[in-house]
N, C-alpha and C positions, 0 to 999 in steps of 0.2 A: 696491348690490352686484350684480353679474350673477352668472346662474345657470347652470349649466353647462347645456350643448343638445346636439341632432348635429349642430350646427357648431360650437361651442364647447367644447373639448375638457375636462375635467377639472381633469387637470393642466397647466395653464400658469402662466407667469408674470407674469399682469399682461395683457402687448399681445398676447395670442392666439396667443402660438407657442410649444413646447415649455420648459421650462428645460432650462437647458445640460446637465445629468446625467442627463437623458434622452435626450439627441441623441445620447450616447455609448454607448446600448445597441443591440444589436447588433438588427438589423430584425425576426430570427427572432423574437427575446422580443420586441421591440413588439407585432409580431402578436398574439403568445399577449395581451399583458395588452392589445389592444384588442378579442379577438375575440368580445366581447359576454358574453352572460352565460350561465352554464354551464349546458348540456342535463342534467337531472332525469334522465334516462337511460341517459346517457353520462357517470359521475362522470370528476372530473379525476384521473391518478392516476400522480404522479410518481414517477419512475424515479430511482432511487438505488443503490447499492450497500448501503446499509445496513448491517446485521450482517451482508453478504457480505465486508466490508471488510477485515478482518484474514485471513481465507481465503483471501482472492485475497494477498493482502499475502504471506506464507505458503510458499503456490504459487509464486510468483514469485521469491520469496528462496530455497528449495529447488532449484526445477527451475533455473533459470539456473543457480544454485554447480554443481548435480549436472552439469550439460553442459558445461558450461567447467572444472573443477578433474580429474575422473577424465579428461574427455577430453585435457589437455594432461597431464598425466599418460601416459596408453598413450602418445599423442604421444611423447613423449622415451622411453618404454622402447621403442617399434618401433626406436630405431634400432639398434636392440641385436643385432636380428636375431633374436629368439626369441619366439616367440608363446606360446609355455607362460610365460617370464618377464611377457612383458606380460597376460596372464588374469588371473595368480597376483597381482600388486602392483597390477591396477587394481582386481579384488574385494576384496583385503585394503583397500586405500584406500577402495571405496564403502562398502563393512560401516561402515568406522570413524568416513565422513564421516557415513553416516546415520545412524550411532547420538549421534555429536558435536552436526549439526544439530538431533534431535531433542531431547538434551539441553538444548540450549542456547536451544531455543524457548521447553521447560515452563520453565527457572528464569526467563526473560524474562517471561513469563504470571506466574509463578508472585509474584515480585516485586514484579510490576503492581500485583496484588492488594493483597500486602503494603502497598505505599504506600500505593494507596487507603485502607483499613482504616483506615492511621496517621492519616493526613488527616482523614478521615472521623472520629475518636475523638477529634481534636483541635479541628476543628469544632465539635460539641457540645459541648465543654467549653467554649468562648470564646462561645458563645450562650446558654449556661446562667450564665456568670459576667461577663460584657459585653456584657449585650444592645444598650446603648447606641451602643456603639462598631461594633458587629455589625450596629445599624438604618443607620447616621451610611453603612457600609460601602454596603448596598442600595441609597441613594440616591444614593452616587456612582456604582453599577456602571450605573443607570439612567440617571444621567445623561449617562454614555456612548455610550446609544444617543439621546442628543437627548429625553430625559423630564424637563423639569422637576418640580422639587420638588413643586409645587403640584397635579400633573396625579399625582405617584407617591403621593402621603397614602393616598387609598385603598387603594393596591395594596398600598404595603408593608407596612398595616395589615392588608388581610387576610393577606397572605404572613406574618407575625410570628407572628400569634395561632397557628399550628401549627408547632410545634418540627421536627417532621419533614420539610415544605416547607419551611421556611427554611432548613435544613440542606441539603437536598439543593439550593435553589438556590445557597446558597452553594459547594457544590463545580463547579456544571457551571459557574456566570458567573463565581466568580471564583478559584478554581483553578483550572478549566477540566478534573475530572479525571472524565468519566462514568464509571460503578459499573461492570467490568470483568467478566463473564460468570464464574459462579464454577469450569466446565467447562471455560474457554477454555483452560487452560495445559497438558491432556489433550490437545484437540483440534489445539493448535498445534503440538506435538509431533510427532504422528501426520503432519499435514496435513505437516508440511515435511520429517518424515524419510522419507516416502514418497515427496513430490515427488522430492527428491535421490537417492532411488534408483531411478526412474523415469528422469530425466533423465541419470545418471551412467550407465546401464547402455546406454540408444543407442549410445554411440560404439564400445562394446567389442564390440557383437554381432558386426562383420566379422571380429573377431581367432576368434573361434568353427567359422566354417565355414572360415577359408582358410587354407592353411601357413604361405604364406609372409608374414611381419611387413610387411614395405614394402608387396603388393598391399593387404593388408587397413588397412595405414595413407590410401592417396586413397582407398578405400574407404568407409570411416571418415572423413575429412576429408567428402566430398560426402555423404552424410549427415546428419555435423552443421552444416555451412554450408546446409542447406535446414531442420533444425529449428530454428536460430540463427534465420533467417531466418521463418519462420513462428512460431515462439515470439514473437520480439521485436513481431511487426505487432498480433499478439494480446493482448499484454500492455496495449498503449497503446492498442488501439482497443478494449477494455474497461472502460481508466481514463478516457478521454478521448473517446471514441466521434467522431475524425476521420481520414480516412485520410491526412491529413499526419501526424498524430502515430504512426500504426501505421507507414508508413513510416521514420519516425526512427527508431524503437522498435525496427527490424529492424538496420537500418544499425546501430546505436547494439549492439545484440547481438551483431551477428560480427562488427564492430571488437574487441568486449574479449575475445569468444570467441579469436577470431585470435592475439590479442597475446598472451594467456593460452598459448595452446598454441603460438605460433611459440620463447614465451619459455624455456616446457620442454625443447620439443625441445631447442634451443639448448645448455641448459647439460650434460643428458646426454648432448651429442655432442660437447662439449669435454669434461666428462668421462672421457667413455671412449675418446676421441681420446688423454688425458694420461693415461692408465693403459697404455695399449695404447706409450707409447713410455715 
């Protein structure tokens, strides 16, 4: 049996050249996992989103709704030609969106939870009352990651003998439902009814300082077509960290922004077209 060298790579398959699912990964991560062995100095230290996750999640759900719904909103009431009407029903509107949003965050959070609990209480009772069935479980969830039977004995052994581990792997491998922050449905609340009112209140400010409805309406339109556009590149190149995807992510935002508010406008100005005869 040969032994791996620095010519002989590790991982191969046999005749000294990579296996094929590794030909498939992308050069950058080659690098990393050939780039020797890790400086004592310099720990390694991955960048994730983590428990930023739902946050950002959040933000993004808020602030987008808050710029595109109150703004095609002013949208169809400028056409009205009153800027006192369009102040009055885009603030009535954000108040109610950000109080809605936020509601609708915490029961989401708040339900989360709930389920978890449920699961979680139903869990231990099926470990407590078929363990059998509960071990039989372990070794197939392992077997899924390519762990035969023979190589799992020990682990599921030790993983058994404490109630509390085995429970909790049981919900993250095979429910898949990790234990939900018990603050989060507070937080989620806040974070998104603030984003939408954050985001809902941009479009309106030009109705504020200018008379007349139509100037402060392209006012307003260039405005929000430059945070549309810087919102969106930011969203995706946070999640995805490429400036193709921030790109898209812009595009992909005042496309629906646009559509949103061309589609307002539209119907308040047939509206009050067919009132007005």
């Amino acid at each position: 049996m040969s032994h791996p060298t620095d010519q002989t790579p590790l991982l191969t398959n046999g005749n000294g050249s990579s296996p094929d699912h590794l030909s498939r990964i992308r050069p950058k991560i080659m690098n990393r996992m050939s780039s020797g062995n890790p400086d004592p100095e310099c720990p390694h230290v991955e960048k994730h989103m983590g428990q930023f996750d739902s946050i950002m999640r959040d933000v993004i759900i808020g602030f987008s709704d808050g710029l595109t719904v109150p703004f095609a909103l002013t949208a169809g009431l400028s056409s009205l030609g009153n800027t006192k009407i369009v102040i009055m029903g885009g603030l009535a509107e954000l108040c109610s969106g950000m109080i809605s949003m936020g509601l609708g965050a915490y029961l989401a959070a708040d339900t989360e939870r709930q389920h978890w609990e449920a699961e979680f209480a139903r869990e231990c009772t099926e470990v407590d009352t078929m363990p059998a069935i509960e071990e039989a479980e372990v070794y197939g969830i392992l077997a899924d990651y390519g762990v035969g039977h023979t190589a799992a004995e020990p682990l599921v052994r030790e993983l058994t003998a404490d109630k509390a581990k085995w429970v909790r792997f049981m919900m993250d491998f095979e429910l898949r439902l990790p234990e939900p922050d018990v603050g989060r449905a507070w937080v989620s609340a806040a974070t998104m009814g603030f984003s939408y009112f954050v985001g809902g209140l941009i479009p309106m400010l030009p109705y504020f300082f200018m008379a007349r409805a139509q100037d402060a309406l392209w006012v307003s339109v260039g405005v929000t077509v430059v945070i549309l556009l810087a919102f969106g590149f930011l969203k995706n190149w946070v999640a995805i960290r490429t400036r193709k995807a921030g790109v898209w992510g812009a595009v992909q935002t005042l496309i629906v922004g646009a559509l949103a508010a061309g589609t307002s406008y539209g119907i308040v100005r047939m509206l009050d077209n067919a009132g007005g005869d």
